[in-house]
C-alpha positions in Angstrom: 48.5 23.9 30.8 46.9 22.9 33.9 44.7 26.2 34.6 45.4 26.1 38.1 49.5 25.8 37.7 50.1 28.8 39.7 48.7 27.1 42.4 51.1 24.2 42.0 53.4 26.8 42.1 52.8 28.8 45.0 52.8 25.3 47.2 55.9 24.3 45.9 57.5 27.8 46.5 56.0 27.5 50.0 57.4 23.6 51.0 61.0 24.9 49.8 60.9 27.6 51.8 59.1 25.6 54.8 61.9 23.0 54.7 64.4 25.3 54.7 63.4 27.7 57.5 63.2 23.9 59.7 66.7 23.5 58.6 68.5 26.8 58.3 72.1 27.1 60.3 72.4 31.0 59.8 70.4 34.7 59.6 71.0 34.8 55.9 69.7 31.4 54.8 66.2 32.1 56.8 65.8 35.3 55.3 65.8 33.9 51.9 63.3 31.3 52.9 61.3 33.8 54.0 61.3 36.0 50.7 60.7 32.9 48.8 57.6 32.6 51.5 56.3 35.9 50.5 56.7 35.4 47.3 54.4 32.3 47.5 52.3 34.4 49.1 51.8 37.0 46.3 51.3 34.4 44.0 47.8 33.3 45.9 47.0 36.4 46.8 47.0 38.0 43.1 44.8 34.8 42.1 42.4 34.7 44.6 40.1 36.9 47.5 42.3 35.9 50.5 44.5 38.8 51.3 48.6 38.8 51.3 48.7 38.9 55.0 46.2 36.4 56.0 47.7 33.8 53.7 51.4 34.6 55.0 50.1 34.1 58.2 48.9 30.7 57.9 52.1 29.9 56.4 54.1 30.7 59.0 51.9 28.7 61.4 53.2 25.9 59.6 56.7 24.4 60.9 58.9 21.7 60.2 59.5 19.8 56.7 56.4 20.6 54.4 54.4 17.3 54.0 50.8 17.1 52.7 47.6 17.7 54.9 46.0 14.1 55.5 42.0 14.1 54.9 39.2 10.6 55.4 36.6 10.4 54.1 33.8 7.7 55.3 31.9 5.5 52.9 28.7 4.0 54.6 26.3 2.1 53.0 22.6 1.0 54.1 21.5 -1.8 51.9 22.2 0.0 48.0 22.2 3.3 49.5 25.8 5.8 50.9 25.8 8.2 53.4 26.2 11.8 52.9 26.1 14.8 54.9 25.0 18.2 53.8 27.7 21.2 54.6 26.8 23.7 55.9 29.2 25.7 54.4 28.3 25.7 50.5 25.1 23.5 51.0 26.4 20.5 48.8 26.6 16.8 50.2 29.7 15.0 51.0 30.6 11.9 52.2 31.7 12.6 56.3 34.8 13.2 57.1 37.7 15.5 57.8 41.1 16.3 59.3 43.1 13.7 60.6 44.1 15.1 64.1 47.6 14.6 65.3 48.0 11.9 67.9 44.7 10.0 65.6 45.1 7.6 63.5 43.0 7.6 60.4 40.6 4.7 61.8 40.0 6.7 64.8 39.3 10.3 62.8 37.0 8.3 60.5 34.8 6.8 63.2 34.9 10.1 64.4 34.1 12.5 62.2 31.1 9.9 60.8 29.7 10.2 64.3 29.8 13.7 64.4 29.0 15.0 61.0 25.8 12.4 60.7 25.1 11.2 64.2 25.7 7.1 63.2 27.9 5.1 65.2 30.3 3.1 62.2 33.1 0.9 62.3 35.8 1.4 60.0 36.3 -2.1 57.8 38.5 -1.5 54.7 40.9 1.1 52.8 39.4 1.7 49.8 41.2 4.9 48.2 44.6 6.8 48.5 43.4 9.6 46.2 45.9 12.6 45.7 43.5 15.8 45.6 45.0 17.8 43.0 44.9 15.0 40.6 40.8 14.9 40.8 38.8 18.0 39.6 38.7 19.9 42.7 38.8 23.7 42.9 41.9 24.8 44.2 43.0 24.4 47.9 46.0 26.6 49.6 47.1 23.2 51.2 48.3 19.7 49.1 45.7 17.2 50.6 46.0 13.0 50.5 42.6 11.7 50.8 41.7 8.3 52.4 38.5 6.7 51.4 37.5 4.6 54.3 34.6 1.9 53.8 32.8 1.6 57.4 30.3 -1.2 58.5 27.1 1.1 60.5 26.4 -0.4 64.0 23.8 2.2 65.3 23.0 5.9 66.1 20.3 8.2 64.0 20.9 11.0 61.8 22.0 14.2 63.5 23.2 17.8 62.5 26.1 19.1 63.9 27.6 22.9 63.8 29.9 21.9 60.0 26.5 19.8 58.6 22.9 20.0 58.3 21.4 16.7 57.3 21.9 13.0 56.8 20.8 10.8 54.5 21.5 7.4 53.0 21.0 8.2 48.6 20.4 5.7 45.6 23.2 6.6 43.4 20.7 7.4 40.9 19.4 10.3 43.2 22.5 11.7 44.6 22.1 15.1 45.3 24.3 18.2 44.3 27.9 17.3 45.8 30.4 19.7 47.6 32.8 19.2 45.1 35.8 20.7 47.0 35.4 17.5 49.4 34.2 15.1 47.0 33.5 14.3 43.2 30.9 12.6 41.4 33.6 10.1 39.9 34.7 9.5 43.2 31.6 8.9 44.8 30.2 6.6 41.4 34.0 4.7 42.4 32.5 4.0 45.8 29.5 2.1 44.5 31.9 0.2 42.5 33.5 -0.9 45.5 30.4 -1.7 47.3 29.1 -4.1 44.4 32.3 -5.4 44.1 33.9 -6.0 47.3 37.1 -7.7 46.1 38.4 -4.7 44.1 41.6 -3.4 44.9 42.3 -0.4 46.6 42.7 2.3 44.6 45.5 5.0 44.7 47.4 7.4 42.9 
């Protein structure tokens, strides 16, 4: 069994109860949603350090019909070399990227968040994965994440840190540093240099 199946649990305990709170017609029909909510709840709390209240919380920020989070990631490359950035938060390297915001669409988040994470000015070319994040060997995230892999053609700029990143630099695939694994793997980021030798593979997705 998947050893993280309790997770899968928990989010799909969660998305019932999210889509029936948006369409609930009486007192007695939310209130179930909500117990099934706070059961989803326990389940993450007993498994990890967030605490019951902080993860019911954020559930209830969330409103309408449960869909997944949408993440891009930027793929750069300077001659036979990608782009990474170093987070800040676990110290790995990553290929840029992020949230996309509502009212962005994801070649606008992607430019974006390359510029801010690394400082170079990119312009987004070519969809090169739809990868589905709890099929890939992540670590567990509270939240069911599509990710976009976005190949982007660099027109300028300079390498930059920025308050979520603290370096920059364009690696050999033979010297790729350790990775931040919850963002990206090393099959995923070995796929990109497929890609880049081959430009007339298909996009991949799950």
């Amino acid at each position: 069994m998947n050893q993280y199946k309790w997770l899968e649990w928990a989010n799909k305990l969660q998305a019932i109860s999210q889509n029936g709170l948006a369409y609930a017609t009486n007192p007695f029909e939310t209130q179930r949603c909500l117990e099934i909510q706070q059961i989803a709840a326990e389940i993450i709390a007993g498994h990890t350090h967030h605490a019951y209240q902080d993860i019911l919380d954020l559930f209830g920020s969330e409103a309408g019909y449960a869909t997944p989070k949408l993440d891009v990631r930027g793929v750069v490359f300077q001659d036979d070399a990608i782009l990474l950035v170093r987070e800040v938060a676990d110290g790995g390297w990553t290929l840029p990227g992020g949230w996309v915001d509502i009212d962005e669409s994801p070649r606008e988040a992607v430019e974006k968040e390359v510029r801010e994470e690394s400082g170079y000015i990119v312009r987004a070319t070519r969809l090169l994965a739809v990868y589905d994040r709890n099929k890939h060997p992540h670590p567990p995230y509270i939240h069911h994440i599509i990710k976009l892999f976005i190949l982007c053609e660099l027109i300028g700029g300079a390498p930059a840190e920025s308050i979520e990143t603290s370096g920059a630099v364009f690696f050999p695939q033979h010297a790729i540093p350790p990775l931040s694994i919850p963002r990206v793997t090393h099959d995923q980021i070995a796929r990109m240099f497929e890609f880049h030798r081959s430009p007339t593979l298909p996009t991949d997705f799950d």
